[in-house]
C-alpha positions in Angstrom: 0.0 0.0 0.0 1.3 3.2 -0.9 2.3 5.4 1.9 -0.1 9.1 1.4 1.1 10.5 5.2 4.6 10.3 5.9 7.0 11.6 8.8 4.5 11.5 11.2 3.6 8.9 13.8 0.2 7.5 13.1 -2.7 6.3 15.3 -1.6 8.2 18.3 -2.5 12.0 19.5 0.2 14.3 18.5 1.4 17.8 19.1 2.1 19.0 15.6 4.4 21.8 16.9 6.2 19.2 18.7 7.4 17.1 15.2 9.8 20.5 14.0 12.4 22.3 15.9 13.4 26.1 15.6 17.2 26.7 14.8 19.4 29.8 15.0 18.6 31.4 11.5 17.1 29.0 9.7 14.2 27.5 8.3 13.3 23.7 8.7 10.7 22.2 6.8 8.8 18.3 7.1 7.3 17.1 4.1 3.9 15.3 5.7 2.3 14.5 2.0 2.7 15.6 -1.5 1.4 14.9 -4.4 -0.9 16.5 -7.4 -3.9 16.9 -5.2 -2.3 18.3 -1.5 0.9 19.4 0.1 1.1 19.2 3.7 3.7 21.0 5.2 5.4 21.7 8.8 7.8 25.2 9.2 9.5 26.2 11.9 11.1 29.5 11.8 13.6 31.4 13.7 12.8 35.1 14.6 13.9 37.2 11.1 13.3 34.1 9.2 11.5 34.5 5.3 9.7 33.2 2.6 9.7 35.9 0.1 6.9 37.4 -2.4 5.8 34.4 -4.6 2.4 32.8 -5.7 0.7 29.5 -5.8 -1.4 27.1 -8.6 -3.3 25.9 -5.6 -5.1 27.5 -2.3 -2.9 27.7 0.5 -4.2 27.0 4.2 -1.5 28.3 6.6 -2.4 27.2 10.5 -0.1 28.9 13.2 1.1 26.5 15.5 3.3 28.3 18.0 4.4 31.6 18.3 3.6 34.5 15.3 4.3 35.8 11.6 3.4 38.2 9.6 1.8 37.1 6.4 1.5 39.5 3.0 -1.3 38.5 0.6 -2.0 40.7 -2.2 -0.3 43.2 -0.8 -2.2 43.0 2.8 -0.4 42.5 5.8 -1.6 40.0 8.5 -0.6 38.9 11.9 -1.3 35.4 12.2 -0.9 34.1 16.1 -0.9 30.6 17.5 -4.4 28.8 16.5 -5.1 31.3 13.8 -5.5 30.2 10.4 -5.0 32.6 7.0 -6.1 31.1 3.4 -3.5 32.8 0.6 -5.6 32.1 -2.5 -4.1 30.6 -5.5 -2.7 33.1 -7.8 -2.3 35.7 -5.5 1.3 36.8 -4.6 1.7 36.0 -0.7 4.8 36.3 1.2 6.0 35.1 5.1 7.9 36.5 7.9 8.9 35.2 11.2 8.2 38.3 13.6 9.4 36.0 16.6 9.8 32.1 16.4 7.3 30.6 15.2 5.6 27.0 13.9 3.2 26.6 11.0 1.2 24.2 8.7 1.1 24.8 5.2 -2.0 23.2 3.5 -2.1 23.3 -0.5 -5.1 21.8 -2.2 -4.6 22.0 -5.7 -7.1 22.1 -8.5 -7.8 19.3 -10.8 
């Protein structure tokens, strides 16, 4: 059977912050699934951290897990905080930046 979740424990409750770890400058990404359909992604940033200005063929479901960044979509700036979710719509320019350490989900759902 072909494996659709991976790097995750399965059939037990998890802390998703817990599964990615904040270093000094950096940004550290875990692949959970990927393929035509979805992209499921953890971040963890350190404070200053960035993802700069670029757009997505799919909507893109961010869920703060820890901590807070700023995200820019379509030019509008947000402040996203732990349990706080912002959709960047596909086609629309979108950019993020850690304003302290923080953890986050990327959700990408693709169109046919």
């Amino acid at each position: 059977m072909k494996q659709i979740l991976k790097n995750i424990p399965k059939n037990e409750v998890l802390n998703l912050s817990d599964l990615v770890e904040i270093h000094p400058g950096q940004i550290i990404s875990k692949t959970l699934a990927q393929n035509d359909k979805v992209s499921i992604t953890l971040f963890a940033f350190d404070e200053g951290e960035e993802i700069g200005a670029h757009d997505s063929t799919g909507d893109a479901m961010a869920t703060v897990l820890d901590g807070k960044g700023r995200f820019s979509v379509g030019g509008k700036e947000h402040i996203v905080k732990a349990g706080e979710t912002i959709v960047m719509p596909a086609g629309i320019e979108h950019s993020i930046f850690a304003i302290e350490p923080f953890k986050w989900m990327l959700t990408v759902v693709f169109p046919k």
